[in-house]
C-alpha positions as CSV (number, residue, x, y, z in Angstrom):
1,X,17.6,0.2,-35.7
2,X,15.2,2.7,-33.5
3,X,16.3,3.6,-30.0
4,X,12.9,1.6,-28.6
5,X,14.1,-2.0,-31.1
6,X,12.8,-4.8,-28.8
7,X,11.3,-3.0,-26.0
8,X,7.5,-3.8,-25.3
9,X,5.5,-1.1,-24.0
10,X,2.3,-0.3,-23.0
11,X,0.4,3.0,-24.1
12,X,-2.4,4.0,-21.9
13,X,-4.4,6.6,-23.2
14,X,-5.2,6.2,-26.6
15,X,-8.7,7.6,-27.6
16,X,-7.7,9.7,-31.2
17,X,-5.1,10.3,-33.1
18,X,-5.0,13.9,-31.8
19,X,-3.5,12.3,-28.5
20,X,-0.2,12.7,-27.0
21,X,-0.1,8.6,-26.6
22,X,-1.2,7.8,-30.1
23,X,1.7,9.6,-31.3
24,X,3.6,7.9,-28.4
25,X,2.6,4.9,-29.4
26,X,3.2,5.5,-33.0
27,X,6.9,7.0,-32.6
28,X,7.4,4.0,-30.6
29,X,6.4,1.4,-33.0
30,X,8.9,3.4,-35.5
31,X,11.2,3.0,-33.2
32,X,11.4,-0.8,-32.8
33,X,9.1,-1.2,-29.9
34,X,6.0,-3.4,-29.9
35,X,3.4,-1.6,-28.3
36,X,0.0,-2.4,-26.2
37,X,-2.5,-0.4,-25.4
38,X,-4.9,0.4,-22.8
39,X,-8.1,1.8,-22.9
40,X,-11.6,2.2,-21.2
41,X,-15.4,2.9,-21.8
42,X,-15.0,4.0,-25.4
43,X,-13.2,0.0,-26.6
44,X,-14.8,0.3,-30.3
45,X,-13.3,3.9,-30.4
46,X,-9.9,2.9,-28.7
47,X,-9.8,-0.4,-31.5
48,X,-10.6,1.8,-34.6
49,X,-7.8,4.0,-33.8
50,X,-5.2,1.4,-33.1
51,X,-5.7,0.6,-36.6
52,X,-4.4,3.8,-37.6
53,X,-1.1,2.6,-35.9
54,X,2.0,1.7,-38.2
55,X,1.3,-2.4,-36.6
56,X,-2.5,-2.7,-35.2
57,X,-1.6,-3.7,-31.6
58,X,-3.4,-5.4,-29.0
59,X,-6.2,-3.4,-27.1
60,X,-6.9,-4.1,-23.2
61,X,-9.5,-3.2,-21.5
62,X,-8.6,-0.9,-18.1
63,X,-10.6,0.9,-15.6
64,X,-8.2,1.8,-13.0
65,X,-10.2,2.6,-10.6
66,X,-11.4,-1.4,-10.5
67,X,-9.2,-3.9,-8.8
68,X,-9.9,-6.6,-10.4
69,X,-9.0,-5.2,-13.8
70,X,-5.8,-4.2,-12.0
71,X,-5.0,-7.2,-10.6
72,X,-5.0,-9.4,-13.3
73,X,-3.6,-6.9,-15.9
74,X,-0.5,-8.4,-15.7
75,X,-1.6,-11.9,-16.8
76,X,-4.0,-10.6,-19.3
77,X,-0.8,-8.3,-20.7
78,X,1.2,-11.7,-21.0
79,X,-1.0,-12.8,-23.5
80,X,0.4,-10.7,-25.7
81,X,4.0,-10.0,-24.8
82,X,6.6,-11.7,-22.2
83,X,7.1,-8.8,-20.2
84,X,6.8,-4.8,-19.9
85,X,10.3,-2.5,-20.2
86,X,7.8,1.0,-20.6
87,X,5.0,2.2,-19.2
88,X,3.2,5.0,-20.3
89,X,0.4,7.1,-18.3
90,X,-2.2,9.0,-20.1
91,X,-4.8,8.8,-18.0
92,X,-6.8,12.1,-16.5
93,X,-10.3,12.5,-15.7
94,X,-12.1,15.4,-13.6
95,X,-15.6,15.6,-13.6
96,X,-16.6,18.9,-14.7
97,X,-18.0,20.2,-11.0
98,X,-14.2,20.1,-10.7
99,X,-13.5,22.6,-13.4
100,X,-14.5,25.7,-14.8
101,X,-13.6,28.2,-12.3
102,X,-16.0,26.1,-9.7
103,X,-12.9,25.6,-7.3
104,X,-14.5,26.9,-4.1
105,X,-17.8,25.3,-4.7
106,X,-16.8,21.7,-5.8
107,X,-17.7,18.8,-3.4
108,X,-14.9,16.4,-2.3
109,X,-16.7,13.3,-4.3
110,X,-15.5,14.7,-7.5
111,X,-12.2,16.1,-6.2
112,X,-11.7,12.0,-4.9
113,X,-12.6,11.2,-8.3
114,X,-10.0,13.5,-9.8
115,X,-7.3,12.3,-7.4
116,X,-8.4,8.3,-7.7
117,X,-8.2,8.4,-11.7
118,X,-5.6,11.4,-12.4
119,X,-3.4,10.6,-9.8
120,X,-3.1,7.2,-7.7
121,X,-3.7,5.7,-10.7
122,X,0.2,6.0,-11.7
123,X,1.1,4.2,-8.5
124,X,-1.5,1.6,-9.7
125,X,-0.6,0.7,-12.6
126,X,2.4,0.8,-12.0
127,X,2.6,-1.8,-9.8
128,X,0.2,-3.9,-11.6
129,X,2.7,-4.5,-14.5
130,X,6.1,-4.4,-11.8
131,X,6.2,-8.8,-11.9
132,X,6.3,-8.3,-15.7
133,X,9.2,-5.8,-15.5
134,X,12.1,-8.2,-14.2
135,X,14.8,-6.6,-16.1
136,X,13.5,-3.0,-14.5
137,X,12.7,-0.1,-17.2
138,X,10.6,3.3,-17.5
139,X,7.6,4.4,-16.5
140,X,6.4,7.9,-18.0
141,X,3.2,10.0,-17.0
142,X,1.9,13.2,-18.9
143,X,1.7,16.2,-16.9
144,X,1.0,19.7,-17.0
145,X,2.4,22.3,-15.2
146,X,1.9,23.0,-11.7
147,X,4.0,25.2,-9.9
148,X,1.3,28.0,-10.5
149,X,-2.1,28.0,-10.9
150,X,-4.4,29.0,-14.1
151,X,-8.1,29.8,-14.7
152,X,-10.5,27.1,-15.1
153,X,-8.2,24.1,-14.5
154,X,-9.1,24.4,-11.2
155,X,-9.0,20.6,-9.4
156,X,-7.1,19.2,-12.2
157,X,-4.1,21.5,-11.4
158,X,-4.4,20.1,-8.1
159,X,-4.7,16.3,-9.1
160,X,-1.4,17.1,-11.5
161,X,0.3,18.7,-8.6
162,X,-0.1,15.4,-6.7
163,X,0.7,13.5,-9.3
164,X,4.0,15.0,-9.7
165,X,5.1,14.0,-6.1
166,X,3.5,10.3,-6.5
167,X,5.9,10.5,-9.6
168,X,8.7,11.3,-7.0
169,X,7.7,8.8,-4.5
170,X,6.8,6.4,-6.8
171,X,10.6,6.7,-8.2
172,X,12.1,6.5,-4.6
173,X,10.5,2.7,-4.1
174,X,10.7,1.5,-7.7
175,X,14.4,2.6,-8.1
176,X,15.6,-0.6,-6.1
177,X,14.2,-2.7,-9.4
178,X,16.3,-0.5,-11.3
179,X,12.5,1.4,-12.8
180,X,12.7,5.1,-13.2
181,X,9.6,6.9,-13.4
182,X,9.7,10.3,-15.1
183,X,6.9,13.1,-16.5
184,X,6.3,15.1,-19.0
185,X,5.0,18.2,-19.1
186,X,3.7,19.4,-21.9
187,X,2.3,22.6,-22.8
188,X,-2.0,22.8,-23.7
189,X,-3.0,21.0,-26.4
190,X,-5.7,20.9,-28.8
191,X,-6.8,17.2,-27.6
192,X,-9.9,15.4,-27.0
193,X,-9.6,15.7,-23.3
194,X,-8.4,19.8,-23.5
195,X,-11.4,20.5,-25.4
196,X,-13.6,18.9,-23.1
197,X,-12.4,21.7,-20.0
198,X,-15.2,24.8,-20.2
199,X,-12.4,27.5,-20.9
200,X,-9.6,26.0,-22.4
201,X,-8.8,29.0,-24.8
202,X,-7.9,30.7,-21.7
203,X,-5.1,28.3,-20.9
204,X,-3.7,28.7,-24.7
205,X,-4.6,31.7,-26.3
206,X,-1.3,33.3,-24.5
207,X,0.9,30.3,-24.7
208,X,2.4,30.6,-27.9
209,X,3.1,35.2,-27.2
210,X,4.7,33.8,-23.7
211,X,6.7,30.8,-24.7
212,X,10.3,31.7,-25.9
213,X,10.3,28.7,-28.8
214,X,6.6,29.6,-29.9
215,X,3.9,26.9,-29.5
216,X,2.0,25.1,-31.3
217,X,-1.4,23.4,-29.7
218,X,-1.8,21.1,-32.6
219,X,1.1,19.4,-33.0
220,X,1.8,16.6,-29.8
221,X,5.0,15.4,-31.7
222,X,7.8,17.0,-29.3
223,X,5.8,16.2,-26.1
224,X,5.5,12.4,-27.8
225,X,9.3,12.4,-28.0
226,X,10.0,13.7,-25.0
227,X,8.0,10.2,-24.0
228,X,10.2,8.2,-26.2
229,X,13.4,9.6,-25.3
230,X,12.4,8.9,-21.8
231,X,11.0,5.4,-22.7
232,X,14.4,4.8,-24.3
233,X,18.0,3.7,-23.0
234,X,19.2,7.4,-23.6
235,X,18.1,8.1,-19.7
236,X,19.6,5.2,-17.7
237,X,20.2,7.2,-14.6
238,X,17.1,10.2,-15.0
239,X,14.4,9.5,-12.4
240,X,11.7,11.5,-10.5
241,X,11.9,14.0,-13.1
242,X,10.2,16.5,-14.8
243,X,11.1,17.2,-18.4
244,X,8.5,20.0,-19.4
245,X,8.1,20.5,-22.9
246,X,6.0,23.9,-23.4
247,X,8.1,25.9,-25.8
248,X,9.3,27.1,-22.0
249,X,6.6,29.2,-21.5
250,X,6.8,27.4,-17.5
251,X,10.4,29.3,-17.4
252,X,9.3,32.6,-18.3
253,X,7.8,35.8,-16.0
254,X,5.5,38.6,-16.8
């Protein structure tokens, strides 16, 4: 009996196994949940790796900037399961005007794009799934750390500082329906989406010298169960946190 048996979550954020949420979403299969995932533009990508999945779950298609796909994401969700107790967010995009060390330069179209898709997208989604979460549960975002800044992230730092208060405010309405919404924040890692920032080495190279426990950037497992934990029963009165898992390299000075 896993710590998720008989929850159904949903799993944003899939794309490759190298993922954060496919690990998520394989942890919490292994833990008793049954899982559905999101994804969006890449579906034949998003498909073939949800067969690498302990159970091949069902794959949605979301773009959360569209409304319609938000607004009948609850019924199209309900196909598959009869209602939602976990939410996860994975979801980040900024183009790469954004990025780079481009931070004075960068128009406010792609900074708006940043904020739409990185950020407002957890209030979203959110409450598109709320009516299927009658019995309340937990919604968790990834995050990276904020309180300083670092070369190249640039606009993403920005969107992920945001994103940490709609976290916050998100919690202080949802907490009436007994839904606590949490982060993550894990430390750099050799993903898909990392790989894809111009400079990422910068943000890692030092990580593992500065962070007290050492860290690895290829291995997602402790920032997946982090997720889980949080996902799970073990947290019943934790919301509007930040549980940063980084080797605790955000704790440390100079």
């Amino acid at each position: 009996m896993g710590i998720l048996d008989g929850k159904r979550i949903l799993v944003t954020g899939v794309l490759t196994d190298s993922s954060i949420a496919f690990h998520v979403a394989r942890m919490a299969q292994e833990q008793g949940a049954t899982v559905v995932l999101t994804g969006f533009g890449r579906m034949s990508l998003v498909e073939r790796v949800a067969k690498r999945l302990p159970e091949t779950p069902p794959v949605l298609e979301l773009d959360v900037t569209d409304d319609a796909q938000l607004d009948d994401l609850a019924e199209r969700v309900s196909a598959h399961v009869d209602g939602i107790d976990g939410i996860v967010h994975s979801i980040g995009f900024t183009p790469q005007e954004a990025l780079g060390g481009n931070f004075l330069n960068t128009q406010w179209q792609d900074v708006a794009t940043a904020m739409h898709i990185s950020t407002f997208s957890l209030k979203s989604l959110t409450t598109a799934l709320t009516p299927l979460m009658k019995d309340g549960g937990s919604v968790v975002a990834l995050d990276f750390d904020n309180s300083v800044t670092y070369p190249v992230y640039d606009w993403m730092g920005v969107a992920k500082s945001a994103l940490a208060s709609t976290a916050r405010y998100l919690a202080r309405y949802v907490g009436e329906q007994d839904i606590r919404v949490n982060l993550v924040s894990a430390g750099p890692l050799n993903t898909m989406a990392a790989r894809s920032i111009s400079g990422f080495e910068q943000l890692s190279e030092r990580w593992p010298e500065r962070a007290p426990l050492g860290w690895d950037v290829d291995d997602p497992t402790p920032a997946a169960k982090a997720v889980v934990a949080l996902l799970s029963d073990w947290f019943p009165a934790t919301t509007g946190e930040t549980v940063h898992v980084d080797g605790g390299f955000h704790s440390t000075g100079a």
